[in-house]
C-alpha positions in Angstrom: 16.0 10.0 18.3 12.2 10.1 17.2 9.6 7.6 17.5 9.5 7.4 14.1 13.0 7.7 13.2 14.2 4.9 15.7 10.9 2.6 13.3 12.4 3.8 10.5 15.8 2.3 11.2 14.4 -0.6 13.0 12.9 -1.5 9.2 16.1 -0.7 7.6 19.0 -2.5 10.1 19.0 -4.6 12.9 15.1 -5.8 11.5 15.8 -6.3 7.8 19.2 -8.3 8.8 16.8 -10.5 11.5 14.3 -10.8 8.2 17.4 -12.6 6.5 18.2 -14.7 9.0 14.7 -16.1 10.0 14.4 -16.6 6.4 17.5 -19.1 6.3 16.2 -21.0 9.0 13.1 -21.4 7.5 15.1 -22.8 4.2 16.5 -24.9 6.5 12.8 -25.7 7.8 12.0 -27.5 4.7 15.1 -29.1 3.5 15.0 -30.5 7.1 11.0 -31.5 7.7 9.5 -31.5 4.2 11.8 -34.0 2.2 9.4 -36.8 3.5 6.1 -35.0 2.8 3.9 -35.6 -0.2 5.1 -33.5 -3.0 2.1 -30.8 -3.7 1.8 -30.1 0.0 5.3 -30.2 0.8 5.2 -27.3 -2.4 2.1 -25.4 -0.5 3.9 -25.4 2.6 7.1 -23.7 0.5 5.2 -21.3 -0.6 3.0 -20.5 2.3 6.5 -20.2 4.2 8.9 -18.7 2.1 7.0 -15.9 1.0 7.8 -12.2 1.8 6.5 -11.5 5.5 7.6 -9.1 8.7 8.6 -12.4 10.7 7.6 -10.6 14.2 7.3 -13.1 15.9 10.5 -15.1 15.5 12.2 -11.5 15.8 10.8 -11.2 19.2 11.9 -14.4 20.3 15.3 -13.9 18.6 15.4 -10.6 20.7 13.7 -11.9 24.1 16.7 -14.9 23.9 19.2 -12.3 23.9 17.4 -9.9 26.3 17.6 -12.9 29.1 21.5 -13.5 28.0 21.0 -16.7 25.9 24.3 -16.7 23.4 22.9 -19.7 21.5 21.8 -20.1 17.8 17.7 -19.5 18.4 17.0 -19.1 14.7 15.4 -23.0 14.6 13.2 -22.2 17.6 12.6 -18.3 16.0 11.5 -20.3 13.1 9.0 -23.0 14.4 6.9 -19.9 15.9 6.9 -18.7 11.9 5.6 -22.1 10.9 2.6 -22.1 13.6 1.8 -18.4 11.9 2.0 -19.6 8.3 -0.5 -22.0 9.5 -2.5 -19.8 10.6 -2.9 -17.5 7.7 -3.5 -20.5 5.5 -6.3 -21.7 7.1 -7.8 -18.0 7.9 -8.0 -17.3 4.2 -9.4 -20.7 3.2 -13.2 -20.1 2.4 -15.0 -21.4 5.2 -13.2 -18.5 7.3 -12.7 -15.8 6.1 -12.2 -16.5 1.9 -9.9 -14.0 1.2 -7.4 -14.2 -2.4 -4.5 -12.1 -1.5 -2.0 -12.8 1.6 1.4 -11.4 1.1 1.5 -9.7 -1.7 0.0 -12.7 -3.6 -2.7 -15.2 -3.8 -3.4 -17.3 -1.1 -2.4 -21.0 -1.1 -5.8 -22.4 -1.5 -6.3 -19.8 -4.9 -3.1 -21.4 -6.0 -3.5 -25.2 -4.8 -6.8 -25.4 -3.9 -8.7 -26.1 -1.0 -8.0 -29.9 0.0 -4.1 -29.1 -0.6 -4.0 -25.8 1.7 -6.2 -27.9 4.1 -3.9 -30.7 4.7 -0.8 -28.5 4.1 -2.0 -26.3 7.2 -2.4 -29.5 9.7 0.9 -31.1 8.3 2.4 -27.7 9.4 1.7 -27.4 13.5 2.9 -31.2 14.3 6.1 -30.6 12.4 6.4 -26.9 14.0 6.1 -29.1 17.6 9.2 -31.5 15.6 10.5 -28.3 15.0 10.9 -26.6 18.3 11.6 -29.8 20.1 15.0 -30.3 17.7 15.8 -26.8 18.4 15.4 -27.0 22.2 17.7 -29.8 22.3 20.2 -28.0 19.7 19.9 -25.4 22.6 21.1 -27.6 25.2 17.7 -27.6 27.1 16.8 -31.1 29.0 14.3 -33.0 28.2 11.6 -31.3 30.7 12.6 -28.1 29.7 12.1 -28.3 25.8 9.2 -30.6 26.3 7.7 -27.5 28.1 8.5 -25.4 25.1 6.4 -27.5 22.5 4.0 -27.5 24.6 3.8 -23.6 25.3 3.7 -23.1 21.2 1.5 -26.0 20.9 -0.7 -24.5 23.9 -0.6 -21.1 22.5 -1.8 -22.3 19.2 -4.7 -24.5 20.0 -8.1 -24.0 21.9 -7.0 -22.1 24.8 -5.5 -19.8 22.1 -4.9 -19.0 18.7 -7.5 -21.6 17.3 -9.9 -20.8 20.1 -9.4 -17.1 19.6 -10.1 -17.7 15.9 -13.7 -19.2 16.4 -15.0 -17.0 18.5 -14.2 -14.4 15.9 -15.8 -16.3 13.7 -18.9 -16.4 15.7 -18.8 -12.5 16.4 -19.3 -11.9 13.0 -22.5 -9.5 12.7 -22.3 -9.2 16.5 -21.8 -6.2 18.0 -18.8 -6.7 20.8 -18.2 -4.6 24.0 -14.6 -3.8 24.6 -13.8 -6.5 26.6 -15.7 -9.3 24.5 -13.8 -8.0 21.4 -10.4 -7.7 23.7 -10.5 -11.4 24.9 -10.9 -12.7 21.4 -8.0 -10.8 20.0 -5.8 -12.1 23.4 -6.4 -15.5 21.8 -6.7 -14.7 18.4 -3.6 -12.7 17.8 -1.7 -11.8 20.9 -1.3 -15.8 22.5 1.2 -16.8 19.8 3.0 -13.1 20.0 2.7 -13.2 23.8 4.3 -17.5 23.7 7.2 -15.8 21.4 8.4 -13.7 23.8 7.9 -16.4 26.7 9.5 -18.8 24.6 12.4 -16.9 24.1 13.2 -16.4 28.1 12.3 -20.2 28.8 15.2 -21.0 25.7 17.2 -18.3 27.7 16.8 -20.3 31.1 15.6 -17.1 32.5 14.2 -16.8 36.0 10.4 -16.5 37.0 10.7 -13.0 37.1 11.8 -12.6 33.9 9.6 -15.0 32.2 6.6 -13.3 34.0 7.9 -9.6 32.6 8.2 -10.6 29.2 5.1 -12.4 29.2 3.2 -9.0 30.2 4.9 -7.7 27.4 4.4 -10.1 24.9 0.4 -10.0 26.0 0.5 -6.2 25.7 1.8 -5.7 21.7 0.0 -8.5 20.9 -2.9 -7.4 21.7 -2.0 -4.0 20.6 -0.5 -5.2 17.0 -4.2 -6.2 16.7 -5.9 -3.2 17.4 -3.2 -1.6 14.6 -4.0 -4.1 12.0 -8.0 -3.1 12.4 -7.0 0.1 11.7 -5.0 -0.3 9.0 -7.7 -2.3 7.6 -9.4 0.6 7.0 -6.7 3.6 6.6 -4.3 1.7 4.4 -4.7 0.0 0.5 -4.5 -3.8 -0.1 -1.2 -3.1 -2.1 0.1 -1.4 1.3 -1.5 -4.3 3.5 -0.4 -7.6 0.8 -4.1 -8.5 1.9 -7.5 -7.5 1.2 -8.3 -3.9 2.5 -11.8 -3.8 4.3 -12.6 -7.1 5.0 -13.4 -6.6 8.7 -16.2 -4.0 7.1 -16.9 -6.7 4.7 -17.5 -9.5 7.2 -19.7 -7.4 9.6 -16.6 -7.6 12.3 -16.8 -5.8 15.3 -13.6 -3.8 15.4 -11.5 -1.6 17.4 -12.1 1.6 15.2 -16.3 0.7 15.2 -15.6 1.1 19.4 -13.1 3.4 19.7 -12.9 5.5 16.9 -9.9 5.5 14.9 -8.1 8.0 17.5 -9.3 6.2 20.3 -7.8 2.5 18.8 -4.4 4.1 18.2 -4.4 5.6 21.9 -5.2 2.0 23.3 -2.3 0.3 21.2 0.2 3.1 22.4 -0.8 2.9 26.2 -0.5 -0.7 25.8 3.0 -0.7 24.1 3.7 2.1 27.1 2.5 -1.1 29.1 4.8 -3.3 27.8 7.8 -1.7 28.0 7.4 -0.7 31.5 7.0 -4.2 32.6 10.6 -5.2 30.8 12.5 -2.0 31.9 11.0 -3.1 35.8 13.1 -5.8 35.5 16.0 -4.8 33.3 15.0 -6.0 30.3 14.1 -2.7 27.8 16.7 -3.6 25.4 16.5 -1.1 22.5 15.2 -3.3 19.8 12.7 -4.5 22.1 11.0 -1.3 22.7 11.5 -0.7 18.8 9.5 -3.5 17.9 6.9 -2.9 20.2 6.9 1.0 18.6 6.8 -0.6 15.4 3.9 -2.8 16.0 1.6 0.3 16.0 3.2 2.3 13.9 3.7 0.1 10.6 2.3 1.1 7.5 1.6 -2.9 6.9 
C-alpha cells in the first residue's frame, strides 16, 4: 500500500470512527463539567469544543494506550488533551495574539462572544481539563500517584515550560528573523509539548515500562514538531476554505517560518525525516502499530 493510499484510508476508517468517538466523550465533557458553569461561557466552551476538528491528539493517545496493551475505556483521558487544545486555539485567535476570525470552518469564539467571554471561557477550560484527566485516570484504575502524575504531565505540557511558553516566545519572534534552531525550540513548546504529552500520556494510562514511555515520547516530540513545520507550509500552499483558518497569516504577522528557512522542499523534507524519526524509535521497541505510523504519515501529508 502507498503512502498516500494508507492516508487516504486512515481519513476514511479507523480515523473518522476515532473522530466519532472523541467526539462522544467530549459530549460527555460538558454534560459532566459544564452544568455548574455560568451560562455564556459554559455556551463558548460548547462551541469552541464541539466544533468540527481532526482530534489528533486524543487519537494518538487513544492509539499509544492501545500500542502499550491498555484494554480500558481511554476516551475521557483522549478527551481532556482535546480540551487543553480548544484552549489553546481560543486564546491564539483572541486579538492580543494573533486576531484571527475564522477557526474551524467558522468564526472564532471571541467574533461570536466576544472578548471577555472567550477570555474567561479559555481559563475555565485548563483547570477543568486537570478535573478531567484526574476522573479519567481513576476510571482507569490508576492510583492516586499515578494519575496525579498524569494531570500534571498535561498540566506541565500546557503551561510555561510548554505550550503557553512556546506561545510567547512566538509572539516575541514576530518581525524577527529565527535560525533554525531558535524557530525549532519555539515550535517544541509551542505545538509539539502537548502532541509529544499525548502520546506519553497514553503509555503512563497503559502502565507501560520506561522504555516504552521514553520511545513514544521521541515519537510524540518528532510529529509534533513535524505537524508544525506542515501547517507553515500549508499556510502558504493551501486556501482558508481548505485550512478552516486564515491562509497567510504567518506572512501577515512577519513570522519566521519553516518555508522562509527552508524553502518549501526543504520544510517538507525535515517533517518526513522527522516522521522517519519517529517511527524508528517505536518500531525499536515494538511499538509501530499501523495506525501509529499512519498518523504520523498523515501529520505531513494533510491537506488541512
Amino acid at each position: 500500500m502507498s503512502t498516500t493510499d494508507s492516508v487516504s484510508n486512515l481519513s476514511a476508517s479507523s480515523f473518522a470512527s476515532e473522530r466519532v468517538a472523541v467526539q462522544q466523550a467530549l459530549d460527555v465533557f460538558c454534560v459532566r463539567w459544564l452544568s455548574d458553569i455560568a451560562p455564556l461561557i459554559a455556551e463558548a466552551i460548547r462551541y469552541s469544543l464541539l466544533g468540527e476538528g481532526k482530534r489528533l491528539r486524543a487519537i494518538l493517545l487513544l492509539e499509544a494506550y492501545r500500542a502499550c496493551g491498555g484494554s480500558g475505556d481511554a476516551r475521557e483521558l483522549a478527551a481532556s488533551v482535546e480540551v487543553v487544545h480548544a484552549y489553546s486555539l481560543v486564546h491564539d485567535d483572541l486579538p492580543c495574539m494573533d486576531d484571527d476570525d475564522v477557526r474551524r470552518g467558522r468564526p472564532t469564539v471571541h467574533r461570536v462572544y466576544g472578548v471577555p467571554v472567550a477570555t474567561a471561557a479559555g481559563l475555565t477550560m485548563v483547570p477543568l481539563a486537570a478535573r478531567s484527566a484526574w476522573h479519567a485516570a481513576k476510571a482507569l484504575g490508576l492510583p492516586d500517584d499515578e494519575a496525579a502524575a498524569i494531570v500534571r504531565d498535561l498540566m506541565n505540557a500546557s503551561g510555561g515550560g510548554g505550550m503557553i511558553g512556546g506561545q510567547l516566545l512566538d509572539l516575541e519572534a514576530e518581525g524577527v528573523h529565527l535560525t533554525l534552531d531558535a524557530l525549532e525550540r519555539v515550535h517544541r513548546l509551542k505545538t509539539g509539548a502537548l502532541i509529544m504529552a499525548a502520546v506519553s500520556l497514553g503509555a503512563r494510562a497503559a502502565r507501560a515500562n520506561e522504555a516504552r514511555r521514553l520511545a513514544l515520547a521521541r515519537y510524540g516530540a518528532a510529529i509534533g514538531l513535524a505537524f508544525q513545520i506542515a501547517d507553515d507550509v500549508l499556510d502558504i500552499t493551501a486556501t482558508t476554505d481548505q485550512l478552516g483558518k486564515t491562509a497567510g497569516r504567518d506572512l501577515d504577522l512577519n513570522k519566521s517560518t519553516y518555508p522562509a528557512l527552508l524553502g518549501v522542499e526543504g520544510a517538507v523534507e525535515r517533517a518526513v525525516a522527522l516522521v522517519e524519526d519517529g517511527c524508528a524509535a517505536l518500531a525499536e521497541e515494538g511499538l509501530l502499530t499501523a495506525t501509529l505510523e499512519q498518523l504520523a504519515r498523515f501529520i505531513v501529508e494533510r491537506r488541512s
